[in-house]
C-alpha positions as CSV (number, residue, x, y, z in Angstrom):
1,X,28.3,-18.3,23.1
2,X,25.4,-18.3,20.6
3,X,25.6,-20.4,17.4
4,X,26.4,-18.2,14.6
5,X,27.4,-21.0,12.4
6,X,24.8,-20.5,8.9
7,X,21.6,-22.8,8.5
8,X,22.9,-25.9,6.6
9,X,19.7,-26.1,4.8
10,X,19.5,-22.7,4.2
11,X,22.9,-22.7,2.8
12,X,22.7,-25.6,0.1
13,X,19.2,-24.5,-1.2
14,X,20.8,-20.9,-1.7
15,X,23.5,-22.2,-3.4
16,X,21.7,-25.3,-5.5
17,X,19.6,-22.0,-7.0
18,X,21.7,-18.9,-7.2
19,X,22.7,-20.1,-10.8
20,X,19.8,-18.6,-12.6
21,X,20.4,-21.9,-15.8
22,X,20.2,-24.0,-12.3
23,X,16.8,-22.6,-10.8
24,X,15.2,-22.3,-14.1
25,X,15.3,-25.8,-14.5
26,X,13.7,-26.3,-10.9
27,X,11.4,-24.3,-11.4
28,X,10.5,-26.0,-14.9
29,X,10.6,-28.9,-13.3
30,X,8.0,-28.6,-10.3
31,X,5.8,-25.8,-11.3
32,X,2.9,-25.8,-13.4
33,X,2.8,-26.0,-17.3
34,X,0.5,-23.1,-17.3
35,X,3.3,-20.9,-15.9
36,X,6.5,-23.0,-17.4
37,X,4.8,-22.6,-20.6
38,X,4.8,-18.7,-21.2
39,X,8.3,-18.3,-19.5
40,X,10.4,-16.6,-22.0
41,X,13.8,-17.1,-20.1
42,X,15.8,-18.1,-16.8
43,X,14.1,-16.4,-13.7
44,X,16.4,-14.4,-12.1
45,X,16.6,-14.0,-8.7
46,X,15.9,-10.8,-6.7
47,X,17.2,-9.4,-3.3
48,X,15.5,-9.9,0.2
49,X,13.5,-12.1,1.8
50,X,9.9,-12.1,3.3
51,X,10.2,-14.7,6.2
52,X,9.4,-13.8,9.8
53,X,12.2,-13.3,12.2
54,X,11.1,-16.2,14.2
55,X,11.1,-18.7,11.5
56,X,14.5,-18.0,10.0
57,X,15.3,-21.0,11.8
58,X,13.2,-23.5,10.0
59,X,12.5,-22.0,6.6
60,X,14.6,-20.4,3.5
61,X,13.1,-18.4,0.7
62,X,14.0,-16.6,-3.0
63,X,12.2,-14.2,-4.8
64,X,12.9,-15.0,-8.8
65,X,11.7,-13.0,-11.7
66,X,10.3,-14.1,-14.7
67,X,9.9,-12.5,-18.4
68,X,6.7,-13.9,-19.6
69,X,6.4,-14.5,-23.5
70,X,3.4,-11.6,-23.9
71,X,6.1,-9.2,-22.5
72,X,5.0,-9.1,-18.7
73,X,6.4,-10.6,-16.0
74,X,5.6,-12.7,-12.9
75,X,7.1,-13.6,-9.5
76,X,7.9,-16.7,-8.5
77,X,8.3,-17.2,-4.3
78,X,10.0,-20.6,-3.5
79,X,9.9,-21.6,-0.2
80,X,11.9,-24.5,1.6
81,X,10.7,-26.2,4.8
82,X,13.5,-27.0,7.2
83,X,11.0,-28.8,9.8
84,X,10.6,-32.2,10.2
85,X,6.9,-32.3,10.1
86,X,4.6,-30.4,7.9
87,X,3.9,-27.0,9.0
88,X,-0.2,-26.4,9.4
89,X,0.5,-22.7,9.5
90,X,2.2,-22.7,5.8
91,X,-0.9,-21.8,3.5
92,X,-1.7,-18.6,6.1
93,X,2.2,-17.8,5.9
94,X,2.6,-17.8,2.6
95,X,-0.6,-15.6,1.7
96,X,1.6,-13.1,4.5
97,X,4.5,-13.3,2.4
98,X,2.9,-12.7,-1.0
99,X,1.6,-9.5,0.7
100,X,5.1,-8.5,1.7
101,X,6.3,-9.1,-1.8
102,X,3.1,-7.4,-3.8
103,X,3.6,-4.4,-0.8
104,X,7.7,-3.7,-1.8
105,X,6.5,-4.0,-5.4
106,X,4.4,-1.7,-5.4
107,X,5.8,1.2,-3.3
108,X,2.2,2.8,-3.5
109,X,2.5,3.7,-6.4
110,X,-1.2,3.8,-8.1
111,X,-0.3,2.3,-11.2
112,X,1.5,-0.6,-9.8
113,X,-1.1,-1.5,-7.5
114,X,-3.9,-1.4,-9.8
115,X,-1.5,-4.0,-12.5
116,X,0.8,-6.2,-10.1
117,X,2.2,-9.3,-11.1
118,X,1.2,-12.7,-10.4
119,X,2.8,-14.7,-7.8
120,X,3.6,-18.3,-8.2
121,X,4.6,-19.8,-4.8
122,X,6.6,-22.9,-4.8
123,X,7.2,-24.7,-1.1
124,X,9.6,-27.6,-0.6
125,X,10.0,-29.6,2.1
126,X,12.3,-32.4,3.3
127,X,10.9,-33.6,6.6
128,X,10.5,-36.9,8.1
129,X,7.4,-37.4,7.0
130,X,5.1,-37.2,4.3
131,X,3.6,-33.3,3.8
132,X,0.0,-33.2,4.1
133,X,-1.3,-29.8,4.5
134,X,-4.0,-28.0,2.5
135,X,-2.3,-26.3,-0.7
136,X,-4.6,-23.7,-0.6
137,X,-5.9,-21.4,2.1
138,X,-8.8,-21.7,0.9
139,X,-9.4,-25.5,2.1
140,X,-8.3,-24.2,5.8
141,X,-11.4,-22.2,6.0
142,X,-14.5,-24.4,7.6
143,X,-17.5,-23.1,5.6
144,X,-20.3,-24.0,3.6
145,X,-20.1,-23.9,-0.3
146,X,-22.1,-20.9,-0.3
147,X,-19.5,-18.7,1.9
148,X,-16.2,-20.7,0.7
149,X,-17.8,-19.1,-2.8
150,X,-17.7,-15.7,-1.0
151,X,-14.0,-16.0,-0.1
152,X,-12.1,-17.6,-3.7
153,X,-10.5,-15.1,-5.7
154,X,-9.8,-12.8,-3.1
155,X,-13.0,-11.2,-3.8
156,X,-14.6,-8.2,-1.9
157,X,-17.4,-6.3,-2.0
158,X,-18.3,-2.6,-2.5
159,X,-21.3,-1.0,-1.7
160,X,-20.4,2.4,-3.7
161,X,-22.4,5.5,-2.3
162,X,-20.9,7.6,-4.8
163,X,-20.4,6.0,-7.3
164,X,-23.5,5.1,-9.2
165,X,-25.0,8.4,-7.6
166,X,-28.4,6.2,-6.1
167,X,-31.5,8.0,-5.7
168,X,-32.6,8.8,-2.2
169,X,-34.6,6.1,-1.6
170,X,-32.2,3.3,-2.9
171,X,-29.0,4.1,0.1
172,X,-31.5,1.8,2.3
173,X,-34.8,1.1,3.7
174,X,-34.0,1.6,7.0
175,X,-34.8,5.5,7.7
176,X,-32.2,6.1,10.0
177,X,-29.3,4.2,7.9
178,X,-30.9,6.0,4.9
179,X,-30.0,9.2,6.1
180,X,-26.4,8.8,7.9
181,X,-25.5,6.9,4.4
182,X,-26.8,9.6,2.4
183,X,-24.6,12.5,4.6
184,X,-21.8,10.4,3.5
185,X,-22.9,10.0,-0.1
186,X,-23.3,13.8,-0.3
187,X,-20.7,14.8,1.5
188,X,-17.8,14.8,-1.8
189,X,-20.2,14.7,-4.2
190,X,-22.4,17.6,-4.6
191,X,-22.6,19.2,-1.2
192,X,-25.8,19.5,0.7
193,X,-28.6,21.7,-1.1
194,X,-31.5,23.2,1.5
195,X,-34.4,20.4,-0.2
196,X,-31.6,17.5,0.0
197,X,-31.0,18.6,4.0
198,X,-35.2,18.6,4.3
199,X,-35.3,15.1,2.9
200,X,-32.9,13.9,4.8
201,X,-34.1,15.5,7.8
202,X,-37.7,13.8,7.5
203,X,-36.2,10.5,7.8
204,X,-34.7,11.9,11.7
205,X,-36.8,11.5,14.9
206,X,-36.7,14.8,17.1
207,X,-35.1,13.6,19.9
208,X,-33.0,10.5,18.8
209,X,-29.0,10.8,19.6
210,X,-28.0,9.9,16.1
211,X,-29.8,12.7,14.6
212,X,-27.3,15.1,16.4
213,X,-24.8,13.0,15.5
214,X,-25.4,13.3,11.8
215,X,-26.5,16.8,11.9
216,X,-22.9,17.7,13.5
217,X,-21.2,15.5,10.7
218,X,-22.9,17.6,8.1
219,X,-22.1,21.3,9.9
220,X,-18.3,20.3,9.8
221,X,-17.9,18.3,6.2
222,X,-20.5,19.2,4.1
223,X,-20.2,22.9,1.6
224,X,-23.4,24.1,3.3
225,X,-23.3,27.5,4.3
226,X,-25.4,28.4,7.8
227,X,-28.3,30.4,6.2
228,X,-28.9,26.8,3.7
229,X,-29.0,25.0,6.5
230,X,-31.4,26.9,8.6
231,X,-33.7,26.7,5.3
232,X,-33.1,22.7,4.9
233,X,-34.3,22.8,8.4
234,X,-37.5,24.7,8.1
235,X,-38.2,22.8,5.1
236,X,-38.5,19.8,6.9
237,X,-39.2,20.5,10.8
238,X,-40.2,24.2,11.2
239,X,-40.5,23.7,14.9
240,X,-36.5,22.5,15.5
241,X,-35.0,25.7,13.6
242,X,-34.6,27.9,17.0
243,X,-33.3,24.9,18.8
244,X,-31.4,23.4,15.8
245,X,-29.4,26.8,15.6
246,X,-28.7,26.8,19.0
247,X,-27.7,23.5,19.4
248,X,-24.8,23.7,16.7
249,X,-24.3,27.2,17.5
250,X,-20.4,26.0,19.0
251,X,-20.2,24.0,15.8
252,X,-20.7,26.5,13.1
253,X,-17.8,28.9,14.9
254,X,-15.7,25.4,15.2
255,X,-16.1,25.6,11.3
256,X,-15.3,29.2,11.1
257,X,-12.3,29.4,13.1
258,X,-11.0,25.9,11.0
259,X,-11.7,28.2,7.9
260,X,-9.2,31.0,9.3
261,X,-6.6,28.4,10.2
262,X,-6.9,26.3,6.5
263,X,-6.6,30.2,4.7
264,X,-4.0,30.5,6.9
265,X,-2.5,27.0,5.9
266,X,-2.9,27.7,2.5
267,X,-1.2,31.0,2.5
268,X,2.1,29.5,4.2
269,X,2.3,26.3,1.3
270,X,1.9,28.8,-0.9
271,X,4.7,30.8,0.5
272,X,6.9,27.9,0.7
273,X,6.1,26.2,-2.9
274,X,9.3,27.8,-4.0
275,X,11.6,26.7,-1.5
276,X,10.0,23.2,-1.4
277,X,10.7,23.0,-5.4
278,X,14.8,24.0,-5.6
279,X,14.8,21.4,-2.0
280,X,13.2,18.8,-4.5
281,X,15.0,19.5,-7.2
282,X,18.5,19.5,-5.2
283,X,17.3,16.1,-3.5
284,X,16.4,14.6,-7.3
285,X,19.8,15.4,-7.7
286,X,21.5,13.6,-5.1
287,X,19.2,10.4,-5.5
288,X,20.3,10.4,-9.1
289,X,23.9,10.3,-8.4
290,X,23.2,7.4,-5.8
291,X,21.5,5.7,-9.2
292,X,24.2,6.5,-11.1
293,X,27.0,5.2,-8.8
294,X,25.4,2.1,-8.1
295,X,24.7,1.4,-11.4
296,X,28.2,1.9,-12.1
297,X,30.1,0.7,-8.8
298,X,27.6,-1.7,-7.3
299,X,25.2,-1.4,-4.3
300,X,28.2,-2.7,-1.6
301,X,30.8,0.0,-2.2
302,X,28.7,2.8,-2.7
303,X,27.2,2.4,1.1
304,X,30.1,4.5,3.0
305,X,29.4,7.5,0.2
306,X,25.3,7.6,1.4
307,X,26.2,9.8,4.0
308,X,27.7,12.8,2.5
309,X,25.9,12.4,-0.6
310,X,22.6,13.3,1.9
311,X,24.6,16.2,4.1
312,X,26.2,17.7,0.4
313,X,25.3,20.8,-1.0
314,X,23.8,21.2,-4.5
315,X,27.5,22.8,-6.3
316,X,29.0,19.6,-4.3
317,X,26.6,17.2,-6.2
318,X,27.9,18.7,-9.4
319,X,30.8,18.1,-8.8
320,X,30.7,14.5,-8.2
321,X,28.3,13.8,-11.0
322,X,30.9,15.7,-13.4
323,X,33.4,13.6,-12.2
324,X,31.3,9.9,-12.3
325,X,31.9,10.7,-16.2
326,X,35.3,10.2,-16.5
327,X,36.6,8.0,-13.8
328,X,36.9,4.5,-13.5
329,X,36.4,4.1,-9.6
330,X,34.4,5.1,-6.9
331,X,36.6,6.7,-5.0
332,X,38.2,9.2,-7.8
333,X,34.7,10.3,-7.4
334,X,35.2,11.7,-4.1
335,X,39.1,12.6,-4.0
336,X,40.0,15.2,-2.6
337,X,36.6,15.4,-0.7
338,X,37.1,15.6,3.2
339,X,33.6,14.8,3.9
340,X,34.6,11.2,2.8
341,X,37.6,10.8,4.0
């Protein structure tokens, strides 16, 4: 038989911080002043945890969070080491974590991302001996000064085609990268104009495979109807325009028949707007009685009622949002109700 006895460790740190008084005081206690100082209450801790399935066995985790005295809030990831040497790994592990917990936040919504919450990550250990592994990841990466510069902040960099809308001349001084970067550039932004497909085209040997390449790219992406293109291409290499045509001939009725299929595509979303709106508005419904049961019932006895609330119809929802009004336990919700029975 397997040992399905709970993590000793794992148990007491649980239980030393699931009184919110309790873990605020920790958390007072070992964290910095620049955080501690601009708490305005207890942290309070939140559901889940962020540790891979392999290391359950050796590490513990809670996800608190904070009110912040400007009105914001933060997160605050404590972590506890069950080994009985220092883990090297820990710095990469917990920049995984902070991912997980930024990615749940989050939820892609746009806003979120673009405003999310600090996280300050708090590891304790208790091993045998003395921890003595690089507190940020930073110091695990073996660089000079000039690249360690590169990588602080969790800085990236952008080379913006659009953007800025850069001249011509300024996407690169390459010809070849010129050009491929500039069907890119043009692609979203303005479409391709006859002169801007000449210019382009000047920067393109005859015969070398990545003209093709970018020639095909600009037959399927670009807003550049066939005649344009045979004028961009006269512009720019009078000689090529028989072969050109030719060459892309299978391309331009590619782009045609996609045209067909995409009206076609539109004309069936179209069709279905209507029943895609009542099905929304029908599954808003439902998701607000889940809400509104859990916020009244809790999350553990509502889980047998997930079911039929997904499989019920819309006068069925009614019903048991009429009912949530008036009675004082979950399953006066549903009485009477076979489905949950």
């Amino acid at each position: 038989m397997g040992n399905n006895l709970p993590n000793p460790h794992d148990t007491l740190f649980k239980a030393l911080l699931e009184d919110p008084e309790r873990a605020g005081t920790l958390l007072r206690e070992s964290l910095p002043e620049a955080l501690t100082d601009k708490m305005a209450g207890d942290p309070q801790p939140m559901d889940g945890s962020f540790i891979d399935e392999n290391l359950r066995g050796t590490h513990s985790d809670r996800l608190f969070q904070v009110k912040l005295q400007d009105g914001r809030s933060a997160f605050i990831y404590t972590l506890i080491e069950h080994k009985s040497w220092p883990d090297v790994a820990a710095p990469l592990q917990l920049m995984g974590y902070r991912h997980r917990i930024w990615t749940r936040y989050a939820q892609d919504d746009a806003q979120r991302l673009r405003k999310l919450p600090p996280i300050i990550t708090l590891l304790v250990y208790h091993g045998r001996q003395p921890w003595n592994v690089p507190t940020t990841l930073i110091d695990c990466i073996d660089a000079d000064e000039d690249l360690l510069a590169l990588q602080r902040e969790g800085r990236y960099e952008v080379k913006d085609l659009t953007g800025s809308k850069p001249a011509y001349e300024d996407f690169s001084h390459h010809p070849l990268l010129r050009a491929g970067l500039a069907a890119l550039a043009w692609a979203f932004v303005e479409g391709l104009p006859s002169d801007r497909l000449a210019q382009l085209l000047r920067d393109l040997p005859d015969n070398h495979p990545l003209t093709r390449q970018i020639l095909i790219y600009i037959v399927r992406v670009h807003t550049i109807t066939e005649d344009q293109f045979k004028q961009g291409v006269a512009m720019a290499k009078p000689h090529l325009v028989e072969a050109l045509t030719m060459s892309l001939a299978q391309e331009w009725m590619d782009r045609g028949e996609a045209k067909g299929i995409q009206k076609g595509i539109q004309q069936g979303i179209q069709k279905g707007i209507q029943e895609g709106i009542q099905q929304g508005l029908h599954q808003g419904e439902a998701q607000m009685l889940v809400w509104l049961l859990e916020q009244k019932f809790g999350q553990q006895v509502l889980k047998p009622y997930l079911r039929p609330i997904e499989k019920a119809d819309e006068q069925q929802i009614k019903t048991w949002s009429a009912r949530l009004l008036t009675v004082d336990s979950i399953v006066e919700v549903f009485k009477d109700d076979s489905s949950v029975q």
